[in-house]
N, C-alpha and C positions, 0 to 999 in steps of 0.2 A: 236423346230420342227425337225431339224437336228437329235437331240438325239434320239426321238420318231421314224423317219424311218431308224436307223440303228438296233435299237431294233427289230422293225420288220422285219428287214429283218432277222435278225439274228434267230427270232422266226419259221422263214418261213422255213431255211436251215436245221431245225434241225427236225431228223428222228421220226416219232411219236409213233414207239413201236421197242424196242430194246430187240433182247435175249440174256442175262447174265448168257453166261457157262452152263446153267442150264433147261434143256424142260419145268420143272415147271414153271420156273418163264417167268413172264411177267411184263416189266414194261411199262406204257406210257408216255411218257413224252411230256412236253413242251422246258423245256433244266434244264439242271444243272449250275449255276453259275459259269462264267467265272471270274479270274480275271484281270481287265479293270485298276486298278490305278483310278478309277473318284470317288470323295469323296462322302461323304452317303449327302444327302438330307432329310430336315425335314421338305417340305409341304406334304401333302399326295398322294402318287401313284396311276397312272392311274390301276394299277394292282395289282391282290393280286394273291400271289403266293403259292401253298398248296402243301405240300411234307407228303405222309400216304402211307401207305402201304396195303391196302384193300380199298373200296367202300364204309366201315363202315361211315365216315364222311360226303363225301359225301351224301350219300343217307337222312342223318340228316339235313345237310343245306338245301338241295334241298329243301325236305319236310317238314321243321317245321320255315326256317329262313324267315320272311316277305321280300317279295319284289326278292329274289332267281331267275332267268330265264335259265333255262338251254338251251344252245347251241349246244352243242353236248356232246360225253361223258368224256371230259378231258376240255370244258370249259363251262363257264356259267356269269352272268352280276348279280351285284349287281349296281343296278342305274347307273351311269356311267362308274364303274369299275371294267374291266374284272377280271374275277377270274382264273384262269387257274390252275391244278390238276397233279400233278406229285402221281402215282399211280403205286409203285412197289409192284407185289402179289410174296410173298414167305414166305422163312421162316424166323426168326427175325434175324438171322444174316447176311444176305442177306440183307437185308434192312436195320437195323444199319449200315451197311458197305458203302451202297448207302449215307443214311443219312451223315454218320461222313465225306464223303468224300466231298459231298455238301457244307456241311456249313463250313468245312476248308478253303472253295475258296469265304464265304459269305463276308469275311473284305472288299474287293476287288474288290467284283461284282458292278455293273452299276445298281441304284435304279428298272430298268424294271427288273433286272433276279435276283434279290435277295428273296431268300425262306423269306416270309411272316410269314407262317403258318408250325407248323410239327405237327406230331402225334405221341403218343410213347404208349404203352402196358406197363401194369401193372408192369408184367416180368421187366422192365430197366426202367421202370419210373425213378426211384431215379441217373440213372446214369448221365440224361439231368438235371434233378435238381440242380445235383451237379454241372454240366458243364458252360461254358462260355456262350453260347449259347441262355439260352431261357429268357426272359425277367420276370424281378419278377412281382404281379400282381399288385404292387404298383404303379411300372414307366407305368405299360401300364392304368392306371388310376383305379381299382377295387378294392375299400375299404371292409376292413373284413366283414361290416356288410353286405354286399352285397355276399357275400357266407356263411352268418349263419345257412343257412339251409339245407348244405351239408356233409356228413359224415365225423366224421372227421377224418377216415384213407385213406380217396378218397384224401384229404387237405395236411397231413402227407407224403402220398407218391411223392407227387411232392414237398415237402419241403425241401431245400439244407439244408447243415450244421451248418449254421446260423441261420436257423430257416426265411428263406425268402419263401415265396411259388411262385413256377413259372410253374405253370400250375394248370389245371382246367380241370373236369368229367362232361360228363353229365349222366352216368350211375355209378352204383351201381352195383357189381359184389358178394353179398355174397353168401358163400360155405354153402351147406345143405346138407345134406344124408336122399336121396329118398331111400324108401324100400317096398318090391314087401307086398302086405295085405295079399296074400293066405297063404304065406311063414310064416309070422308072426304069423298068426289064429295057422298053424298048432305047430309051435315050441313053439312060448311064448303063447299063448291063446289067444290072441287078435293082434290087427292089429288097435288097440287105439294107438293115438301118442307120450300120456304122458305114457301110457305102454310101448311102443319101446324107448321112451326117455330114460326113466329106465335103457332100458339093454343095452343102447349103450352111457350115456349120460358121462363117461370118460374113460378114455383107459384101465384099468382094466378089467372093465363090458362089454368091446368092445372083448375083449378075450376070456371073458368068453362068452360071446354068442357067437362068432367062431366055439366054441366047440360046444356045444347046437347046432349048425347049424350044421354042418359035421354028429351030431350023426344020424341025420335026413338024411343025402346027401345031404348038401345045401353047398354051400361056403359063406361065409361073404360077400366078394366085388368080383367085378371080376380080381382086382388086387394090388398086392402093392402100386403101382405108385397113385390109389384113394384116398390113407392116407396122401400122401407126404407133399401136400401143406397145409393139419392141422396140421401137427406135426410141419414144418417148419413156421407157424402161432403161436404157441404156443413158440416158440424160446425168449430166454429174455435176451440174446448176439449177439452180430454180428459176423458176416461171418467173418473178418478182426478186429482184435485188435493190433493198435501198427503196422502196417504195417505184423504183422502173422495170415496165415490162421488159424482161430477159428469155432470149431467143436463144436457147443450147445450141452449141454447133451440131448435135447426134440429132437434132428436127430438122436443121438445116441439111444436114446428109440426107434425110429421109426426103425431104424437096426434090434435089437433086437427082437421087437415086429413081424418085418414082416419076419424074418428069422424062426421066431415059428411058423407064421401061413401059410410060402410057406411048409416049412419043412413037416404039419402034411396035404397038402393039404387042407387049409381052406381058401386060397387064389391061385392067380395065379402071373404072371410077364409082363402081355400083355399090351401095350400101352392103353393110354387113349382113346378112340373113335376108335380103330382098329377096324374092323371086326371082333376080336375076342371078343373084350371088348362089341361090340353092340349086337350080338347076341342073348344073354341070355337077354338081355334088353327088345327086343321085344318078345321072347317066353315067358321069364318069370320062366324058371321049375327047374333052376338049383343057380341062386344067390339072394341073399337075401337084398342086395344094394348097393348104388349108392355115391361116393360124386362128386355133382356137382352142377351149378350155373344155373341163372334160363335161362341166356342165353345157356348153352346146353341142358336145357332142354327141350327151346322153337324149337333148331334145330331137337331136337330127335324126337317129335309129328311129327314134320311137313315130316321126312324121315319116318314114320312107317306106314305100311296100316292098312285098316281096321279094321285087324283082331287081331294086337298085344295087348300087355296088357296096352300101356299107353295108348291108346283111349278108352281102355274100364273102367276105372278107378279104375286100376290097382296097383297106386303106393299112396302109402300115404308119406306125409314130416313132419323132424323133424330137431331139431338143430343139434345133434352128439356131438361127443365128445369134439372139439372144435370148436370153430369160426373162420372163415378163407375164403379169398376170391380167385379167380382163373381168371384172364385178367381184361379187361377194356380199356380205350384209354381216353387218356388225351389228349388236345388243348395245344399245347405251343406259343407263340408269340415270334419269332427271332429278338433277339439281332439284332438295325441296318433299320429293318423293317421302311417302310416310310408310313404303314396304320396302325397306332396306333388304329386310333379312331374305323376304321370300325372293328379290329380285340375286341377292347376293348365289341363293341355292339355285335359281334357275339357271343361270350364269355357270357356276362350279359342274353341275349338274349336264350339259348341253355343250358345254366348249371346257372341260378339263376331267368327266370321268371316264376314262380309258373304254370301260363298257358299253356305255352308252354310246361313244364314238365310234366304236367297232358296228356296232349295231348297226348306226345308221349309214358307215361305209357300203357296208354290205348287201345292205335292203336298198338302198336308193343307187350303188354306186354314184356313190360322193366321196370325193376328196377330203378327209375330213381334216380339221385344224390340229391333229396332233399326232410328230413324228414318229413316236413310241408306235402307235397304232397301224399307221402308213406303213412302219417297215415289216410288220409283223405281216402283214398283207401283203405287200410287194413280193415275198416270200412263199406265199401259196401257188399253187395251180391256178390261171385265171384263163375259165373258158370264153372267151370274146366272138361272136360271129364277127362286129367288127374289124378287129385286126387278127384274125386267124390265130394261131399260136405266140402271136407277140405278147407279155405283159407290160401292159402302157405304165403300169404303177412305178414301174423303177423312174421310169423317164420322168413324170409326174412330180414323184421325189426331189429327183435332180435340179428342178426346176425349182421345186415350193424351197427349199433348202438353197438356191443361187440366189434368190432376188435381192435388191438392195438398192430399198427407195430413197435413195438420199436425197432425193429431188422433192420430196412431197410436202406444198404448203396448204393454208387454207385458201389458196387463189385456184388451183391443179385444174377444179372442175371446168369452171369459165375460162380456162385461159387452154385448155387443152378443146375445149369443145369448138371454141372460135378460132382457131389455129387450123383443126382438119376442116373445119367448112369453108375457109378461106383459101386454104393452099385447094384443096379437091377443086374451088370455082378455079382456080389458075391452072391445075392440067388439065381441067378440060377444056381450056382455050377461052375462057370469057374473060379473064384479064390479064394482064401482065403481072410480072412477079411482086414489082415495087407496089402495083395495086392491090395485090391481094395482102400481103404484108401489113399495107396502110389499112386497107379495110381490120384487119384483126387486131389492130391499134384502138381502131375506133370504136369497135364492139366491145373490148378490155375495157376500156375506159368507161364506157358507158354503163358497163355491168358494175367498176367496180370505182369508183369517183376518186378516191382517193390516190389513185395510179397515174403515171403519167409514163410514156417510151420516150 
C-alpha cells in the first residue's frame, strides 16, 4: 500500500504536457521512468504504461480492444488496470530520442513507472528489434501459429538478428503507384491497369514512359523522393557490411535514374505530401502518378473537396515497378514489463483475431496485417469514388505478399534518411555526385561512431 501512494503521488507531481525545444512538438505525458533501485516484480501491475508517438494506437485500443474505457485523453481502464499514454507528436528523431532516453532509466524504474508498452515506425522498426529492449513474442507467450496469417515482411521487420521476432502489426503498409485515367487515355491509349502496368511495370519502361509523358507536358511523379522507397525495396545488400557503409547498386540506379529524369524535367525534387507535391494531386492536369500507401491515400480523399479528381474517380491503381512499402507501427512489449499477460491479449487481440481485423479493415479502410482477412475482402464488391470500379485490394495483396526485406538492419533509419537528403542536394544542382555521396559518409558516421565507408 505504501508503494501504491508514493507512486501516486509521484504521478500526481508530474507536469501533463511539456514543450521540447520545439513549437511543433507536443508531448503528454504521465512521467518518464525514474531510476528507484527497487527490483522488477513478476505478478501483474496495477498499470500499463504506453510510450507512441501519435494517437495512431491509441485510437486502435480504444475502438477495437473489448472492454477499453477511456478516462480522459492520456488515460483509460482495462478491467482493473489503468492504462496511462505517453504521447510524444513529432518528428521520428524527436521521439527515438524521448523513447532511448526512457527506457535507459527502465532497468531501475519502480514496477508503477516502467514503460509497458512502445511503438516504433516502420522507418526504425529493425533498430528496437535489434535492441535490448523489446521482448521476443516467445517470452511474452505468442506462438508462431498464432501470427500465420500475417505478412511476412510485417514479421521480418521486427525480426533481430537471430531470427527472434519482437514485435507485432496490425496494419499492412504496401506501396502502389496511383495514376491520374485522363493522362493515361491521352499518352498510352488507355487508362487499363494491365495497360499502364505495361509501361511502368520495371524501371526501364518507367523511363520510357517519362518521356512519352513530357512529350505530351505531363511529368511522370511529382517527385524524385516517390521512387525512393522502391528502389530502396529492391536493395539485395545492406546499408552496413562488416561494420562499412554499403551503397546497393538498386540506390545507385535510383541516382542515376532520377538525375535523368530531374535533368530533362520529367520529374521534380519536392518533399512527399508538401504543398507542392499535393497540388497537382487534386487538379490533376500536370502529373501522371503517384507512389503511395493506402494510408496516404486514405488521408488525401479525406483533405480534397468536391471538386478534385480523386472524388471523382480520377485515379486508377497499379503495382509499379517494384513492391515496396512506406510506415506502419509495430506493438513492442518492454523488457522488465509486469503486464505480460494483458500486453500478450492485446497483441493476440489487435494483430491476429480474424474479427477484430475485419472490423477494422472495414471501418477505417485499412490494410490490415492479415491475409486470411485481406483476401476475404479483396473478394467483395468495393464501391471506391476514388478509383471508380477498380478494387485496389487485389493489387494491395499483391504487393503486401511480394515484399522481401532482406536488406533491413538496425542502421536502415539513419542511413536511408541521409542518403535521400544527400542525393536530393545533388539533383538539384548544389553539389556534385562525389560530394553528396561524401557528405552522407559524414552524416553516417556522425550518427552512427562505430561505422566507417
Amino acid at each position: 500500500m505504501k508503494k501504491r501512494i508514493m507512486g501516486l503521488l509521484l504521478c500526481l507531481s508530474v507536469t501533463a504536457v511539456l514543450i521540447v525545444g520545439c513549437k511543433s512538438l507536443l508531448v503528454k505525458k504521465k512521467n518518464i521512468p525514474k531510476s528507484t533501485g527497487k527490483s522488477e516484480v513478476t505478478k501483474e501491475g496495477d498499470e500499463l504504461n504506453i510510450f507512441c508517438n501519435d494517437d495512431e494506437f491509441l485510437s486502435c485500443l480504444k475502438n477495437y480492444y473489448p472492454g477499453y474505457k477511456e478516462i480522459d485523453d492520456t488515460t483509460g481502464k482495462i478491467g482493473n488496470i489503468t492504462v496511462n499514454w505517453t504521447i510524444t507528436e513529432g518528428d521520428s528523431d524527436i521521439y527515438q530520442n524521448e523513447l532511448d532516453t526512457a527506457l535507459k532509466r527502465q532497468k531501475g524504474a519502480s514496477p508503477e513507472d516502467k514503460i509497458d508498452i512502445f511503438l516504433v515506425k516502420g522507418d526504425y522498426a529493425s533498430k528496437y528489434a535489434d535492441s535490448e529492449y523489446a521482448m521476443s513474442l516467445d517470452d511474452i507467450g505468442i506462438k508462431k501459429d498464432s501470427t500465420s496469417g500475417q505478412y511476412t515482411y510485417t514479421k521480418k521487420l521486427m525480426t533481430d538478428s537471430k531470427g527472434v521476432q519482437r514485435g507485432v502489426s496490425w496494419q499492412s503498409c504496401p506501396g502502389v503507384v496511383i495514376y491520374n485515367r485522363n493522362i493515361a487515355k491521352k499518352v498510352l491509349g488507355s487508362d487499363n491497369p494491365k495497360k499502364v502496368q505495361k509501361a511502368v511495370g520495371n524501371w526501364d519502361e518507367f523511363i520510357k514512359t517519362a518521356k512519352k509523358m513530357k512529350e505530351k507536358g505531363y511529368k511522370i511523379t511529382p517527385s524524385a523522393n516517390d521512387t525512393y522507397s522502391a528502389y530502396v525495396s529492391g536493395m539485395s545488400s545492406k546499408w552496413v557490411k562488416n561494420g562499412r557503409i554499403n551503397i546497393d547498386d538498386n540506390v545507385m540506379k535510383w541516382i542515376i535514374d532520377s538525375k535523368k529524369l530531374v535533368n530533362e524535367g520529367e520529374t521534380g525534387t519536392c518533399d512527399i505530401l508538401s504543398d507542392e507535391w499535393k497540388k497537382d494531386f487534386y487538379r490533376g492536369k500536370d502529373t501522371f502518378c503517384y507512389f503511395m500507401t493506402p494510408q496516404m491515400i486514405n488521408s488525401m480523399i479525406n483533405d480534397s473537396n468536391t471538386e478534385s479528381v480523386p472524388l471523382n474517380a480520377g485515379y486508377g491503381i497499379t503495382k509499379g515497378p517494384q513492391s515496396f512499402f512506406m510506415g506502419g507501427t509495430w506493438i513492442c512489449a518492454t523488457q522488465g514489463t509486469d503486464n505480460k499477460d494483458l500486453i500478450r491479449k492485446i497483441m493476440l487481440k489487435l494483430t491476429c483475431d480474424q474479427d477484430i481485423m475485419k472490423e477494422i479493415a472495414e471501418k477505417e479502410d485499412e490494410v490490415v496485417n492479415n491475409k486470411y482477412v485481406m483476401e476475404k475482402i479483396s473478394k467483395n464488391e468495393y464501391d471506391s469514388e476514388f478509383f471508380g470500379n477498380q478494387n485496389p485490394y487485389r493489387v494491395y495483396i499483391d504487393v503486401a505478399e511480394d515484399m522481401k526485406p532482406d536488406y533491413i538492419s538496425p542502421y536502415d533509419y539513419g542511413c536511408m534518411k541521409e542518403f535521400q537528403k544527400s542525393i536530393i542536394n545533388y539533383l538539384e544542382g548544389n553539389a556534385d555526385l562525389d560530394g553528396a555521396i561524401e557528405g552522407f559518409y559524414e552524416s553516417v558516421e556522425e550518427t552512427y561512431p562505430e561505422l566507417m565507408h
